[in-house]
Backbone as JSON Lines, residues from 0, in Angstrom:
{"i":0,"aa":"X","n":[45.37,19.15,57.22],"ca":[45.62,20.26,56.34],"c":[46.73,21.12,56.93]}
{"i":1,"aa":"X","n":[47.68,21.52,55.84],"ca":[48.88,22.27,57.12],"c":[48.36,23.93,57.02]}
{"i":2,"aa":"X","n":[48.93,24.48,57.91],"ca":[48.67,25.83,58.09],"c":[49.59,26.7,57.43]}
{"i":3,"aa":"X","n":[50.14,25.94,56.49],"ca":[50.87,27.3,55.71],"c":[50.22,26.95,54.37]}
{"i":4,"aa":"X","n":[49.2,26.8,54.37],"ca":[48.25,26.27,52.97],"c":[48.28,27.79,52.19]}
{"i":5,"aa":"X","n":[48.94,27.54,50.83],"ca":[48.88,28.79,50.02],"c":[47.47,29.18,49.24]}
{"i":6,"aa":"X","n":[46.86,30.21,49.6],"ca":[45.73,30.29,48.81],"c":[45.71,31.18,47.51]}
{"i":7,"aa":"X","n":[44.5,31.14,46.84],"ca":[44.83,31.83,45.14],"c":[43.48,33.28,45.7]}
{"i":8,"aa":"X","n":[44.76,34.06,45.31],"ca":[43.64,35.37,45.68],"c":[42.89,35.83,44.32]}
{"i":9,"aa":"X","n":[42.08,36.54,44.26],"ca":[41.75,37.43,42.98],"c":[40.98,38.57,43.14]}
{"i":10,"aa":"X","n":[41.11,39.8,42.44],"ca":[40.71,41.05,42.25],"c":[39.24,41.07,42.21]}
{"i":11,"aa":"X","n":[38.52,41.76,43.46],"ca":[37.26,42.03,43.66],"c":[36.85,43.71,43.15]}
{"i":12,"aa":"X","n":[36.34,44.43,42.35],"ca":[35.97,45.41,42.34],"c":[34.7,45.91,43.42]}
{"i":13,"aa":"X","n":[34.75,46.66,44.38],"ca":[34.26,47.35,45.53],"c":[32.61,47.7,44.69]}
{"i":14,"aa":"X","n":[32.9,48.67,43.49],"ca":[32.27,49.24,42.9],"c":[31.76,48.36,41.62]}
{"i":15,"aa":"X","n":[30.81,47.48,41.46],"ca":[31.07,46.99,40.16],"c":[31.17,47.24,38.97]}
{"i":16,"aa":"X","n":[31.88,46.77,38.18],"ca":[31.84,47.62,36.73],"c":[30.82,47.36,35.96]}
{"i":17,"aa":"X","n":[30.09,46.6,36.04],"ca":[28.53,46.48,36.11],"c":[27.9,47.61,36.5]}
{"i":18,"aa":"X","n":[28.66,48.2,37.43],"ca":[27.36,49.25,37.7],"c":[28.42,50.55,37.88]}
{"i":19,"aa":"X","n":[29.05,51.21,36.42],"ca":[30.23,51.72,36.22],"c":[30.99,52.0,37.67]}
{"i":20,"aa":"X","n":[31.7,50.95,37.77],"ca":[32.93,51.07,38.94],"c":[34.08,51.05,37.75]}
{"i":21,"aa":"X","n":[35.2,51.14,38.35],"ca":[36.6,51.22,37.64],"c":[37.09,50.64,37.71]}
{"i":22,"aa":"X","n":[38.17,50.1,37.37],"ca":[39.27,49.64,37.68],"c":[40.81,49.77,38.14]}
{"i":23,"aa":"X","n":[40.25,51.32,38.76],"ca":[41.13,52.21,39.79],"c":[42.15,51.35,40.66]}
{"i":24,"aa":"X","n":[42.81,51.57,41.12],"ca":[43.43,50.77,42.09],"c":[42.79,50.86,43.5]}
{"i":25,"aa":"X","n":[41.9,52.18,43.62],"ca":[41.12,52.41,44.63],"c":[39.81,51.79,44.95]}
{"i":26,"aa":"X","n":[39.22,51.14,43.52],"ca":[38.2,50.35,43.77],"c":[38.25,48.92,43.9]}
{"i":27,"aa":"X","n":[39.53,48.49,44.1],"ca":[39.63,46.78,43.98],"c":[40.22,46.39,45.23]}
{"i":28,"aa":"X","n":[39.52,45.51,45.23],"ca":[40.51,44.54,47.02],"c":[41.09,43.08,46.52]}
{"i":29,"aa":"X","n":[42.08,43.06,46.99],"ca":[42.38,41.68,46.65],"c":[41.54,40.21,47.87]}
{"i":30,"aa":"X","n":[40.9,39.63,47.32],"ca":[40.33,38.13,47.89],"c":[40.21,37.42,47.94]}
{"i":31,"aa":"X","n":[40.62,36.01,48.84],"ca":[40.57,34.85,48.22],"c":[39.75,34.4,47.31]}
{"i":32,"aa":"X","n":[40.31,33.69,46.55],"ca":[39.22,33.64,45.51],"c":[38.12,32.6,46.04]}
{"i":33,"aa":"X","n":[38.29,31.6,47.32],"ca":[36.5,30.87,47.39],"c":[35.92,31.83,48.16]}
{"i":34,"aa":"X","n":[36.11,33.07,48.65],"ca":[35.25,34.25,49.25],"c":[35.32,35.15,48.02]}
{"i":35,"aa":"X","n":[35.72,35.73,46.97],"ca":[35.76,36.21,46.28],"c":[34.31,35.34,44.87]}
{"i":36,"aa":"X","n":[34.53,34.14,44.73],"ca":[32.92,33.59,44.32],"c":[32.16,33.29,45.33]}
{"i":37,"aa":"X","n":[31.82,33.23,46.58],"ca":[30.72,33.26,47.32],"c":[30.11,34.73,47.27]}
{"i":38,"aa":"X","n":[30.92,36.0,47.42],"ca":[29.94,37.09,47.19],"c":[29.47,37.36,45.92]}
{"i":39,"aa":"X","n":[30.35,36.68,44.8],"ca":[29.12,36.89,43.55],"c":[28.01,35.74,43.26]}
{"i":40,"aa":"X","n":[28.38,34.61,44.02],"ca":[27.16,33.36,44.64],"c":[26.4,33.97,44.8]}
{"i":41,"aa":"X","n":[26.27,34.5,45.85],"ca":[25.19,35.19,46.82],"c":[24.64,36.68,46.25]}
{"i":42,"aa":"X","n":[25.08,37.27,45.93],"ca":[25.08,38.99,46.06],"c":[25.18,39.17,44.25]}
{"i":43,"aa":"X","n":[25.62,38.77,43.25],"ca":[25.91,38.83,41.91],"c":[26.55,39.88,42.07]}
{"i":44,"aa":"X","n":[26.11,41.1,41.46],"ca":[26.84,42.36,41.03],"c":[26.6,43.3,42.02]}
{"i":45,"aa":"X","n":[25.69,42.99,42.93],"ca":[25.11,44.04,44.19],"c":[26.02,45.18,45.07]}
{"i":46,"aa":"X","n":[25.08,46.27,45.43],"ca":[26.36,47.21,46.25],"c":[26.22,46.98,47.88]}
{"i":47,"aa":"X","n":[27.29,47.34,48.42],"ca":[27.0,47.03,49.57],"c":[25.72,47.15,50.73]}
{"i":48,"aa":"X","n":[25.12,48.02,50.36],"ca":[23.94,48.4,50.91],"c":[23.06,47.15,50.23]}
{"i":49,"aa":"X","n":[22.62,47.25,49.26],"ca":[22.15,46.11,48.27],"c":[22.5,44.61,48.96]}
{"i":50,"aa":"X","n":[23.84,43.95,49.58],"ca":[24.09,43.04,49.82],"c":[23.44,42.76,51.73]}
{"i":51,"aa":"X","n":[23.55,44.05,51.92],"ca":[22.97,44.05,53.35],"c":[20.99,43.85,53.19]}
{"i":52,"aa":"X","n":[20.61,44.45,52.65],"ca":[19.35,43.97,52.21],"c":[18.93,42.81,51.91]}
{"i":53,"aa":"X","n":[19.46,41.74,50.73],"ca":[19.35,40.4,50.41],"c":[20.12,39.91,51.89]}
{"i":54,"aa":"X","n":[20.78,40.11,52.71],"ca":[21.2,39.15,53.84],"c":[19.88,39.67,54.78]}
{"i":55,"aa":"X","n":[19.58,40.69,54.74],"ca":[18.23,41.18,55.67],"c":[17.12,40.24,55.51]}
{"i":56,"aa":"X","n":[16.89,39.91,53.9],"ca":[15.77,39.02,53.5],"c":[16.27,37.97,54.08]}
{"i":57,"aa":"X","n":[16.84,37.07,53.61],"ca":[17.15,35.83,53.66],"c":[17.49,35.28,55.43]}
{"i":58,"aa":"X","n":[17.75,35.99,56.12],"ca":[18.09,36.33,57.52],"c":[16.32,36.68,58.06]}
{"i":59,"aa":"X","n":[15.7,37.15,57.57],"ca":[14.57,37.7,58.3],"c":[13.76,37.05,59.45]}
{"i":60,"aa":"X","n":[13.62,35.38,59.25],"ca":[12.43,34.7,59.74],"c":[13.44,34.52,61.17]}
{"i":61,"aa":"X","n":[14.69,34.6,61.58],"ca":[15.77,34.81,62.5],"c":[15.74,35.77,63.58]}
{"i":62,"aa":"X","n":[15.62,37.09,62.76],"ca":[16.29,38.42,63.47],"c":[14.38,38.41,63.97]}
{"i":63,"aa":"X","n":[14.82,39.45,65.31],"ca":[13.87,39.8,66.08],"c":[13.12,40.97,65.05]}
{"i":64,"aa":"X","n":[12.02,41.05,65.36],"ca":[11.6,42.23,63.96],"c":[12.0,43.59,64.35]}
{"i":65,"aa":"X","n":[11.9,43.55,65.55],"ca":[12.4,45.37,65.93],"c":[14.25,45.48,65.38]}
{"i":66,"aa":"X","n":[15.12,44.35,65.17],"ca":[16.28,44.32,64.8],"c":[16.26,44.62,62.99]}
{"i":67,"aa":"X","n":[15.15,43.54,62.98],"ca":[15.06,44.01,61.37],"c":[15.13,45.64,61.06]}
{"i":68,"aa":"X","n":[13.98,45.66,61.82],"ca":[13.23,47.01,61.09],"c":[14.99,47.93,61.35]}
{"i":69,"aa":"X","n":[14.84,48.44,62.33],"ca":[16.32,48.99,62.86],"c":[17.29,49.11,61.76]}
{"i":70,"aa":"X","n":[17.76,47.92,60.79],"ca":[18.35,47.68,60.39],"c":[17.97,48.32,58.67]}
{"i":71,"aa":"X","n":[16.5,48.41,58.3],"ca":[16.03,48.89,57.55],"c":[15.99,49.89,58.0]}
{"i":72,"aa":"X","n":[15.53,50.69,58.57],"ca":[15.77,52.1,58.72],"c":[16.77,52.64,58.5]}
{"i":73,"aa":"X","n":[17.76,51.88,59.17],"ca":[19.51,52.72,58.82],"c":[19.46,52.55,57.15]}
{"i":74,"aa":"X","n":[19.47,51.43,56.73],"ca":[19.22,51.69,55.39],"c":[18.53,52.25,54.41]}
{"i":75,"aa":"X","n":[17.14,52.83,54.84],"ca":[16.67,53.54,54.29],"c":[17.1,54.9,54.34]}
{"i":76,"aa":"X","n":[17.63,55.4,55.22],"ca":[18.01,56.59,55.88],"c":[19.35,57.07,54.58]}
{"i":77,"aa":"X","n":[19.67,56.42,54.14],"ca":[20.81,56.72,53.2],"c":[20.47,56.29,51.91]}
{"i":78,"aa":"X","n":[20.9,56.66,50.78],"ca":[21.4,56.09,49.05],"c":[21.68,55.51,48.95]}
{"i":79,"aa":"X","n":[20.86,53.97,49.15],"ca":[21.48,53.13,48.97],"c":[22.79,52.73,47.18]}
{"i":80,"aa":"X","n":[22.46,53.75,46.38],"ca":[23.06,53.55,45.47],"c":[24.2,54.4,45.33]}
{"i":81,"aa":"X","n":[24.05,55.75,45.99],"ca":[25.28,56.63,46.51],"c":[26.73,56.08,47.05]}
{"i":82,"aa":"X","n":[27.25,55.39,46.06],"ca":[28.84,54.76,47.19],"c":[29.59,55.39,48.12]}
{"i":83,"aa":"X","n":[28.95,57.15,48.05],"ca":[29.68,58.13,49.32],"c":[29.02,57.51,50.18]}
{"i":84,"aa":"X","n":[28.13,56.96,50.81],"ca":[27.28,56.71,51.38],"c":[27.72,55.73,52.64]}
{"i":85,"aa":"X","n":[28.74,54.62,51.49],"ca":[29.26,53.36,52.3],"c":[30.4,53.21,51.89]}
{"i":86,"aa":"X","n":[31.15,54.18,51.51],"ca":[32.76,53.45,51.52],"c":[33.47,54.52,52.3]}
{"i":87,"aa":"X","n":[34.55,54.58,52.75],"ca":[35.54,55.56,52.79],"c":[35.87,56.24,51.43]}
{"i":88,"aa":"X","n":[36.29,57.67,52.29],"ca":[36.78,58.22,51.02],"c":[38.01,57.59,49.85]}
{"i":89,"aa":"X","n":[38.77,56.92,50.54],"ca":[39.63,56.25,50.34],"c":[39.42,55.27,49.42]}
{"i":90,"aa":"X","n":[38.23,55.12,49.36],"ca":[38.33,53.36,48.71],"c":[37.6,54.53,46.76]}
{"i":91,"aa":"X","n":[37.03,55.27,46.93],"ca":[36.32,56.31,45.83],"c":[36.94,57.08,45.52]}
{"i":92,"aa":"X","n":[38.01,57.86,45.93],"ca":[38.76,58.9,45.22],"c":[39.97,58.29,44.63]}
C-alpha cells in the first residue's frame, strides 16, 4: 500500500443535529470517512460523555473496577448532556 494513499474525508457534526447541533462551522470536524462511520457504528448519534459510557460498558469485564468506578464518577460529576461540559469553548460558540 503506498503512503501517499489519498483518503475521502467527511463532515462529522461534534453536536448532533439529532440532538439540535448545527451546522455552524464550529460544530463540525472534518474525518476520514472509515473513522467518521465507525463512530456512528458504534456510538449512533451519542454525545461525548454518552460515547465514553457505552465504551465504559462494553470495556467493563477489562478495566479494574476501582478504574471503572473512577471513571464513572468523573462522569457523573458533570451533565452529561451539557456540551459546556465537554467541549471547548471554541468548538460551541
Amino acid at each position: 500500500m503506498s503512503k501517499n494513499k489519498e483518503y475521502k474525508y467527511t463532515t462529522h457534526h461534534l453536536l448532533p443535529r439529532s440532538r439540535n447541533g448545527n451546522s455552524e462551522k464550529q460544530n463540525l470536524v472534518s474525518l476520514r470517512e472509515g473513522y467518521h462511520d465507525a463512530i456512528h457504528r458504534l456510538f449512533a448519534n451519542q454525545l461525548i460523555a454518552e460515547q465514553l459510557i457505552t465504551t465504559i460498558n462494553i470495556s467493563s469485564k477489562a478495566l479494574r473496577p476501582d478504574v471503572k468506578q473512577w471513571l464513572l464518577d468523573v462522569l457523573n460529576s458533570r451533565d452529561i448532556t451539557d456540551i459546556n461540559e465537554w467541549y471547548d469553548d471554541w468548538v460551541i460558540k
